[in-house]
Residue frames as qw, qx, qy, qz and C-alpha x, y, z in Angstrom:
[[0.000, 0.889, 0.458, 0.000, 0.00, 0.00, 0.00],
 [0.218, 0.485, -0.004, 0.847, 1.35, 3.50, -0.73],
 [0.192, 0.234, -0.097, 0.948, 1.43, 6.33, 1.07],
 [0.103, 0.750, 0.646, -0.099, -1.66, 7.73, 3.01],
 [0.349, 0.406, 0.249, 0.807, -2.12, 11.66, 1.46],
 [0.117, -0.435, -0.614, 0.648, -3.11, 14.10, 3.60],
 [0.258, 0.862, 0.267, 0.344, -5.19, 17.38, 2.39],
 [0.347, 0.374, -0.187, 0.840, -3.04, 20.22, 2.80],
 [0.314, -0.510, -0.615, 0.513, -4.02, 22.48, 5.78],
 [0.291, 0.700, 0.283, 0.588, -5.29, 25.93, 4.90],
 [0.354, -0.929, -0.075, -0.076, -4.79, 27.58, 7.90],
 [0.796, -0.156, 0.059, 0.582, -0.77, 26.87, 7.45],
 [0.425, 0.325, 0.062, 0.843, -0.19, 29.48, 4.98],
 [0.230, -0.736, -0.048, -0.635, -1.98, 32.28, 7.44],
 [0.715, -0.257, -0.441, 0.477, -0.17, 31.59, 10.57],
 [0.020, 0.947, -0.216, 0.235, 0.38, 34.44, 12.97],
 [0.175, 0.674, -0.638, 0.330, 4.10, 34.50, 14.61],
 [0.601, -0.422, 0.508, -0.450, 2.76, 33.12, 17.96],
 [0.928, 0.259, 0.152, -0.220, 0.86, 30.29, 16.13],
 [0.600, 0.721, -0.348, 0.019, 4.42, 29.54, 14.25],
 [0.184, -0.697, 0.560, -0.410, 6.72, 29.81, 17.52],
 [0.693, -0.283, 0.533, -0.394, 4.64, 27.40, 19.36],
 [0.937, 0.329, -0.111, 0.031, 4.35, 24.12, 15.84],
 [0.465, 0.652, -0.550, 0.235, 8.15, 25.09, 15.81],
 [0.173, -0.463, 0.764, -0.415, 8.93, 24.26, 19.71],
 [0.819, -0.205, 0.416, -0.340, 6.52, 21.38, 19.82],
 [0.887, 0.376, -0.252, 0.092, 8.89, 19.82, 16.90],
 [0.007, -0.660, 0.584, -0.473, 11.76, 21.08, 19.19],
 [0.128, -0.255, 0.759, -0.586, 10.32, 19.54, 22.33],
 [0.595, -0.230, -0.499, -0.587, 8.01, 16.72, 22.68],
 [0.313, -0.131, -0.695, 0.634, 8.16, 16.59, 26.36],
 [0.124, -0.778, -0.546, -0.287, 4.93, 17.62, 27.78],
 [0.475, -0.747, -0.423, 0.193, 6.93, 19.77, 30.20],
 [0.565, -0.117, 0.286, 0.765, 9.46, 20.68, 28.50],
 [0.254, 0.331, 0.560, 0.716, 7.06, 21.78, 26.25],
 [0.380, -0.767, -0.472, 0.213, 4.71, 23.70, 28.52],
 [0.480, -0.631, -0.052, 0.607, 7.70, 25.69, 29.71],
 [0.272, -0.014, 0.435, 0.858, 8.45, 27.09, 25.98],
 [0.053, 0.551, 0.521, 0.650, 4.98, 28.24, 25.70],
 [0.343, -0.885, -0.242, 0.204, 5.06, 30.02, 28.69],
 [0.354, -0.362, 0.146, 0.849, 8.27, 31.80, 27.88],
 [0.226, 0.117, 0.608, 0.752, 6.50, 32.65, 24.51],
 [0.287, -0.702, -0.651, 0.026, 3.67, 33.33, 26.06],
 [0.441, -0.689, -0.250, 0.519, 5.19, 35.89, 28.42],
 [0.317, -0.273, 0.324, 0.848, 7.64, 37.28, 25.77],
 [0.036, 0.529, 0.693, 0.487, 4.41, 37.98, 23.43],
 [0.296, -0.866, -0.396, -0.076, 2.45, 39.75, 26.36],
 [0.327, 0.687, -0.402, 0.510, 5.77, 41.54, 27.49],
 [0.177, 0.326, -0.805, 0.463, 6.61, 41.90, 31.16],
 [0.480, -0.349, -0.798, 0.105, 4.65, 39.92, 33.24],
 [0.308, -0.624, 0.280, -0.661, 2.90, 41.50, 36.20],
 [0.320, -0.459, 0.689, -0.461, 2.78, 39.95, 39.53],
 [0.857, 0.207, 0.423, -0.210, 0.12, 37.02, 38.86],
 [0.784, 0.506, -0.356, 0.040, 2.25, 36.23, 35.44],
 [0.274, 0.524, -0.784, 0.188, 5.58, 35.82, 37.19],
 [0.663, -0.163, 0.400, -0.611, 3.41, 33.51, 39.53],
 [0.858, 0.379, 0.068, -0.340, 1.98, 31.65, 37.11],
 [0.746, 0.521, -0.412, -0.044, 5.34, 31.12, 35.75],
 [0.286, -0.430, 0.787, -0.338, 6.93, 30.01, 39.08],
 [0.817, 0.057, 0.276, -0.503, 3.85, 27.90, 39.21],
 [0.931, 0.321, 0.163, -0.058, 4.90, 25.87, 36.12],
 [0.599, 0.574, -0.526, 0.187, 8.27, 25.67, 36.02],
 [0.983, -0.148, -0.101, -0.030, 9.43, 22.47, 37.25],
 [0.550, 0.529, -0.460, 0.453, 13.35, 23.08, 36.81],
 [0.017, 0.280, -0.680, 0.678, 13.88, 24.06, 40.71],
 [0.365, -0.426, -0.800, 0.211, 12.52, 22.68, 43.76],
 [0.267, -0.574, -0.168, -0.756, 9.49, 24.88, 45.18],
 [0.685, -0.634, -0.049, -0.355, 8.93, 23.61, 48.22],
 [0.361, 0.485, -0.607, 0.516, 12.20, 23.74, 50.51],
 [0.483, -0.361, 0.356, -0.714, 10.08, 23.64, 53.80],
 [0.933, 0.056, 0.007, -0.354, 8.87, 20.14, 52.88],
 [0.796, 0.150, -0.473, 0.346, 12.26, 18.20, 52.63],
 [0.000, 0.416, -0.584, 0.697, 12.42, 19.73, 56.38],
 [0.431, 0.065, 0.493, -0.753, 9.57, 19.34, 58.04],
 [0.350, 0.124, 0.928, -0.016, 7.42, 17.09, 55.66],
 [0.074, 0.100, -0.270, -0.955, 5.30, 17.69, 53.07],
 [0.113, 0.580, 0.720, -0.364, 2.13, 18.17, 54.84],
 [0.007, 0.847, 0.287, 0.447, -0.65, 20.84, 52.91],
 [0.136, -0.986, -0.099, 0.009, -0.09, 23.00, 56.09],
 [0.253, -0.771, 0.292, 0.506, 3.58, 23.53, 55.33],
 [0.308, 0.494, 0.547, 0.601, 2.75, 23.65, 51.61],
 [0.091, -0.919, -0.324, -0.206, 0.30, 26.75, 52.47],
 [0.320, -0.826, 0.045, 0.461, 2.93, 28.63, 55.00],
 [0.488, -0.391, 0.297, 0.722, 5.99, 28.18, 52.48],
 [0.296, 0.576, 0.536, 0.542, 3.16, 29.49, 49.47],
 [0.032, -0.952, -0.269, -0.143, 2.77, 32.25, 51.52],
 [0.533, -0.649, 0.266, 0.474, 6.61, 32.83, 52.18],
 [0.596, 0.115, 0.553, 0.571, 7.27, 32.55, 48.72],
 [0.133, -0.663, -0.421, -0.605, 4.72, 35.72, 48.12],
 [0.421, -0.450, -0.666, 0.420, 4.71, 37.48, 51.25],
 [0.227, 0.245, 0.006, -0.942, 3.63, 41.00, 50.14],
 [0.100, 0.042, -0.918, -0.382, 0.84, 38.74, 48.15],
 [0.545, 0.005, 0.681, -0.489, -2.61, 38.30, 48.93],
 [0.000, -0.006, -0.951, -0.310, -4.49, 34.97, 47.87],
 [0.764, -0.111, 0.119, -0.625, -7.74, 33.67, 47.40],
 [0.643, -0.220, 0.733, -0.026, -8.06, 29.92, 48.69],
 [0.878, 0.465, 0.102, -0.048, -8.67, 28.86, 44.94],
 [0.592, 0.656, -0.424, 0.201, -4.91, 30.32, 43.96],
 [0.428, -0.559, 0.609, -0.366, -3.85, 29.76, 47.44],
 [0.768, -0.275, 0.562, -0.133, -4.16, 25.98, 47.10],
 [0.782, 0.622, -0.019, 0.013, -2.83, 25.85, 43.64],
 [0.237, 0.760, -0.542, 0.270, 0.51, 27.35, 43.95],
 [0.291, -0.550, 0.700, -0.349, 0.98, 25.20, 47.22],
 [0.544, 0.218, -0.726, -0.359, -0.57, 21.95, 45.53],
 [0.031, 0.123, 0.864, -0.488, -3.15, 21.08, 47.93],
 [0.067, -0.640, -0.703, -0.302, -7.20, 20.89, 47.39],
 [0.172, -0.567, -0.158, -0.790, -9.28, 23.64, 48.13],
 [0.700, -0.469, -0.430, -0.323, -10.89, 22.07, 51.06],
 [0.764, -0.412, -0.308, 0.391, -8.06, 21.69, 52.32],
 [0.392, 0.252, -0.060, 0.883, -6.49, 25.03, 51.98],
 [0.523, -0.628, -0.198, -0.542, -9.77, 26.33, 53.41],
 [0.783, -0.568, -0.253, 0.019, -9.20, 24.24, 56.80],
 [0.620, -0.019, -0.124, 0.775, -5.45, 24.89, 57.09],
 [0.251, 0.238, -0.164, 0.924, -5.93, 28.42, 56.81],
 [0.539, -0.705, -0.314, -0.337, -8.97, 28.50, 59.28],
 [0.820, -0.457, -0.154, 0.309, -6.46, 26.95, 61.68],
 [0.629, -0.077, -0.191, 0.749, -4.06, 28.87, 61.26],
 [0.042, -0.579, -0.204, -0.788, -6.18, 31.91, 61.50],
 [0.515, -0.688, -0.231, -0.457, -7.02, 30.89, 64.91],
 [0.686, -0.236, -0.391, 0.566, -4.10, 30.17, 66.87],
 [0.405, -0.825, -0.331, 0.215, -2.72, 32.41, 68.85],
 [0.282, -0.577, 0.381, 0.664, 0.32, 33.43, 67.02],
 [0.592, 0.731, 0.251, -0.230, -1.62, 34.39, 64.01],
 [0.354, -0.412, 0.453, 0.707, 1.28, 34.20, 61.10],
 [0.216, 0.331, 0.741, 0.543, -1.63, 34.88, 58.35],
 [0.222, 0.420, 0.378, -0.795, -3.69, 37.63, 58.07],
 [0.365, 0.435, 0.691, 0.448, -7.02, 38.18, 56.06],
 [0.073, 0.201, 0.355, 0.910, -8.42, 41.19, 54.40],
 [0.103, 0.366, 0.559, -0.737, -10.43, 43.72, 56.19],
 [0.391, 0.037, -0.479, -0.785, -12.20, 44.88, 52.39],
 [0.749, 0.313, 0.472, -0.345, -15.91, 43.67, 51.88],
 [0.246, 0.336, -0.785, -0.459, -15.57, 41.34, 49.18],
 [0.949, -0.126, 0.118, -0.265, -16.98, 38.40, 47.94],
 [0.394, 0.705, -0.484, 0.336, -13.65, 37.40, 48.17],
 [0.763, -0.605, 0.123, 0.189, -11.35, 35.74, 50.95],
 [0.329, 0.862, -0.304, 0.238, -8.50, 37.60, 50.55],
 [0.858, -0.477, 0.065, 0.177, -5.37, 35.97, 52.82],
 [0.639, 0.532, -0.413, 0.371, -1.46, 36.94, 52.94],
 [0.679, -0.081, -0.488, 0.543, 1.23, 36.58, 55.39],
 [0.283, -0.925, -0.245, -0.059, 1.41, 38.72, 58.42],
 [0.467, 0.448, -0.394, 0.653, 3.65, 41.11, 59.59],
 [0.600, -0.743, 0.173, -0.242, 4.98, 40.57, 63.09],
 [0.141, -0.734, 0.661, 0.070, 8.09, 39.27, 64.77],
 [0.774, -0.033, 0.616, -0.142, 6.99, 35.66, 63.90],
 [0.770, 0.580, 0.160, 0.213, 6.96, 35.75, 60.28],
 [0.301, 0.902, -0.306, 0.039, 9.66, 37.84, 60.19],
 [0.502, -0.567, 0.653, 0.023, 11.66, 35.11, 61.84],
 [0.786, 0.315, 0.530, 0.052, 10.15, 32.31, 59.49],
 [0.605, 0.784, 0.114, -0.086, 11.33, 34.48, 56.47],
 [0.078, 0.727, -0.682, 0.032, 14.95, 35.00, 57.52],
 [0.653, -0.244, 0.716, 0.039, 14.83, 31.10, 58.37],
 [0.766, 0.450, 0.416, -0.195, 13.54, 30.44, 54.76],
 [0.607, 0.788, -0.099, 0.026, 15.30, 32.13, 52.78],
 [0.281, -0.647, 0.708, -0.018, 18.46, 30.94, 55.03],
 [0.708, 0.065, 0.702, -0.038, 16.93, 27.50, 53.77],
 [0.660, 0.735, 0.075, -0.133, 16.42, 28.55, 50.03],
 [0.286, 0.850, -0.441, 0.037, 20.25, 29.02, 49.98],
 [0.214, -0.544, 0.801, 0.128, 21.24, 25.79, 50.82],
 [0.731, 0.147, 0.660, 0.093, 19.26, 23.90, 48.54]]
């Protein structure tokens, strides 16, 4: 049997750049993560600089480094997934939907974790005084977190 023939595509010969970039790197890279990461650079480099939720986003999905440095200490429970997402962002605020993304833990849980930790007594989370429909949540500022942040980022530098 010969050949099967394909029909030509007609939307090839009206590519825009983007649309071009992206065929080219998935012949480049057929790693699904590999490939991921090149359309977020292209992605980013299309929209220009990123604002605060892009460079996120692209922490988010780029696999190359280890994100969670707390967790080859201390285990890698959700509730020290949630503190070191909010050390990693600590001028940041979340809602519990991006809040349990970035820190790669259900919703349900990120909801209970950060009840609890809204009610101890050394409060190291604070939420958002705004009416919203919204739960707004970022790190607090007192002598606690500020201790946790110089420990972290003493930890970020030795892995």
């Amino acid at each position: 049997m010969g050949e099967a023939i394909m029909a030509p595509n007609k939307n090839e010969e009206t590519l825009v750049p983007w649309e071009e970039a992206i065929r080219e790197k998935l012949k480049d890279n057929p790693d699904p993560v590999g490939f991921q990461q090149e359309i977020l650079k292209i992605l980013l480099k299309i929209s220009g600089e990123g604002t605060d939720g892009m460079q996120r986003a692209k922490e988010k999905h780029d696999v190359s480094k280890p994100r969670f440095f707390l967790s080859k200490v201390f285990g890698a429970s959700a509730r020290v997934k949630i503190i070191e997402a909010f050390l990693n962002y600590p001028e940041s605020w979340f809602n519990l939907g991006d809040l349990a993304t970035i820190a790669g833990v259900g919703k349900t849980s990120a909801k209970r974790i950060v009840d609890n930790l809204l009610s101890e007594k050394k409060v190291i989370i604070e939420e958002s005084s705004e009416e919203s429909n919204e739960r707004l949540l970022k790190l607090g500022k007192n002598d606690l977190t500020m201790e946790l942040q110089f420990f972290y980022m003493k930890l970020r530098g030795l892995y």
